[in-house]
N, C-alpha and C positions, 0 to 999 in steps of 0.2 A: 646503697649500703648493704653489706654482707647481715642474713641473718643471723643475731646473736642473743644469749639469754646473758643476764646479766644479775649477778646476788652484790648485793648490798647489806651494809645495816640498813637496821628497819627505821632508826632515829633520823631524821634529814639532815641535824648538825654535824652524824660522822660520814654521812653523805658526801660533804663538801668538802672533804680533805683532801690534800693534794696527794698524799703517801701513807699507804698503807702502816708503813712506819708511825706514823701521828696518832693511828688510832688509839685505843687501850688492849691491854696485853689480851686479856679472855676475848675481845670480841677479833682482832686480828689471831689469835688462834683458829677462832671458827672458820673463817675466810682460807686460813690455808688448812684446816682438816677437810671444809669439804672439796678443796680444787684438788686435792689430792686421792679423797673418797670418787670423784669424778672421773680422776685418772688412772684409778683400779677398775672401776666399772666400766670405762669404755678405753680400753690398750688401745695403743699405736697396731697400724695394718702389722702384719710381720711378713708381708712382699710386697715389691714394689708393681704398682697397678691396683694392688689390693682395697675395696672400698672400704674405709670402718666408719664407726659412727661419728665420729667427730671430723672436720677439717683441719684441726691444728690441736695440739694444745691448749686445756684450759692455761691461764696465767692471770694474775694479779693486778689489775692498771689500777692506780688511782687505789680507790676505797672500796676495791668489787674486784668479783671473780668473771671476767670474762670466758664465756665459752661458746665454741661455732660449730654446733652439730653439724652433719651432713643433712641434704635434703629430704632422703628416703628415711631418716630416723630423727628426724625433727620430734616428733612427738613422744617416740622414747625417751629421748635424750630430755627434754622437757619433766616428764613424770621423776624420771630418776631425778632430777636436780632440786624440784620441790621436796620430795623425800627427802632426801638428804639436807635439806635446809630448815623443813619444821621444828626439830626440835632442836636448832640452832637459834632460832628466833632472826632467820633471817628475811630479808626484802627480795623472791624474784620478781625479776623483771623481761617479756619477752617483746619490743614493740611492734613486729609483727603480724602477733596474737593477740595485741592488744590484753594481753597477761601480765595483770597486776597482784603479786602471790603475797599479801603482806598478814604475816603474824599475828597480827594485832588484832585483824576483822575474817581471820578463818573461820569455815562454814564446816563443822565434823560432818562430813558427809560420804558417802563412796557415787563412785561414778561410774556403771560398767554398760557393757551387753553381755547377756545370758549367750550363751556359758559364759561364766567369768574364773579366770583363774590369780592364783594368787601372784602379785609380785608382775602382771603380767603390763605392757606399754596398753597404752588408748587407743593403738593401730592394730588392725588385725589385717596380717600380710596379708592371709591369702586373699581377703579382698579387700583393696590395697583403699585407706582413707579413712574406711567406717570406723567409730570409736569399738572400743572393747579392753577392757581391764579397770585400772582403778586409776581415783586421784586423789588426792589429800587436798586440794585445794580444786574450786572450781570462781569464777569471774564471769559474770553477766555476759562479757563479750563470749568465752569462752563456749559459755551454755549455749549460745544461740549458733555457735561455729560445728561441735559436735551435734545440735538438730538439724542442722542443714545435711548432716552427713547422712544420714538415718534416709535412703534410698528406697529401698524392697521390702515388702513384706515379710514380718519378723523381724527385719529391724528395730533394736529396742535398746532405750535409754533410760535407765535408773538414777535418781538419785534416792539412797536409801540413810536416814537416821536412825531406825531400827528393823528387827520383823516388824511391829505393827505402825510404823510411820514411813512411807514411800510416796515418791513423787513418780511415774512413771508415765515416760512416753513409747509409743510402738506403733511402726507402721500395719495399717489392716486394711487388707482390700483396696488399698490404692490411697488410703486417709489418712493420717495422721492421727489415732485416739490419744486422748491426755487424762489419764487415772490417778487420784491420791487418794491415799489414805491415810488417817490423821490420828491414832490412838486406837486402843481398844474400844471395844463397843461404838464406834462412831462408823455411820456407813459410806461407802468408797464411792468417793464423786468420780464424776465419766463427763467426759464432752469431746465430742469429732468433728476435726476442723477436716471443713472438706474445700475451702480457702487455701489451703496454706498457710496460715497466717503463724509462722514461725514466730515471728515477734513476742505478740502477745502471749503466745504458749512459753517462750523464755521467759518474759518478765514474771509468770505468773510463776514457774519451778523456782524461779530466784526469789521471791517474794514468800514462797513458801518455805524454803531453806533458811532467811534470814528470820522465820519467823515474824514478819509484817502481820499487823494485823487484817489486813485488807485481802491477802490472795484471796480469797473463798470467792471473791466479785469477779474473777475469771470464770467459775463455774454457775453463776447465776448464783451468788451466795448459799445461804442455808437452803432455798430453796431448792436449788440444783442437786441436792445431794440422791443418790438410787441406790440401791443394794447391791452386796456386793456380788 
């Protein structure tokens, strides 16, 4: 099956309609404001050979906006579409990211590598894979797919709630260190997985972002905490 993202309503009852048609007037507007907001942002090639970001045309199946990025802007094309769908109150959906984007249980979070610019994709070309920019939406599988990407030293992965609340990861000397910081006056826990152990370093950024009360037991709890 062709990679595809896929927006829905966020309700699973208008999920299951046969036609667009069926749904109600305001939430089928959404649907065709953003496949159309899609289709200003990413034009048809304008020569033939020409690579652009999409495969084809967004369009409409069913109760959803299908859309088929190209391969090299998959994750462009991804950020722009959640953007465009927040405050739609829509359902993305990407099954090959295992990218479940739903409304309902959004995390206000950003998501970059330093330098970060505004507006900018998760991909930084010039070295083509590594996250970099921003996201409105981030997903467990998601977290653990951008840590994998984090290569070389200086490699670095924010999730940031404010200046004084960050979840930060960054490659050092060949390890992986994992830094948060958790309010004012509180001091910035550290721990260096010199494992790899990606996993539990996602669970523990997601666990932080959801607000659980448990993260701090990735850092060896209270006790784990150092200056900052």
């Amino acid at each position: 099956m062709s990679y595809v993202i896929v927006v829905t309503p966020a309700e699973a009852e208008l999920r299951d309609v046969d036609s667009v048609d069926a749904l109600p007037d305001h939430v089928r507007a959404d649907l065709e404001g953003l496949r159309d907001e899609i289709c200003a942002r990413f034009p048809a090639a304008d020569a033939i050979g020409e690579t652009g970001a999409l495969s084809a045309r967004p369009v409409i199946e069913c109760a959803g906006v299908v859309i088929r990025p190209e391969v090299l802007t998959r994750p462009l094309v991804v950020n722009a579409v959640m953007r465009y769908a927040a405050p739609r109150q829509l359902l993305v959906t990407a099954p090959e990211l295992g990218l479940v984007a739903d409304p309902r249980d959004r995390i206000e979070i950003d998501v970059h590598r330093r330098p970060t610019m505004v507006g900018a994709a998760i991909t930084d070309h010039a070295v083509r894979g590594r996250p970099f920019g921003t996201l409105p939406w981030v997903s467990r599988e998601l977290l653990g797919q951008l840590l994998e990407a984090l290569e070389v030293d200086g490699d670095r992965l924010e999730l940031e709630g404010d200046t004084e609340r960050w979840f930060l990861y960054e490659r050092v000397g060949g390890v992986l260190e994992v830094s948060v910081a958790d309010g004012p006056d509180v001091p910035v826990r550290r721990r260096t997985l010199t494992s790899h152990d990606l996993g539990s370093a996602a669970d523990a950024g997601w666990a932080w972002a959801r607000c659980d009360i448990d993260w701090p037991a990735f850092f060896g709890g209270a006790g784990g905490a150092t200056a900052a």
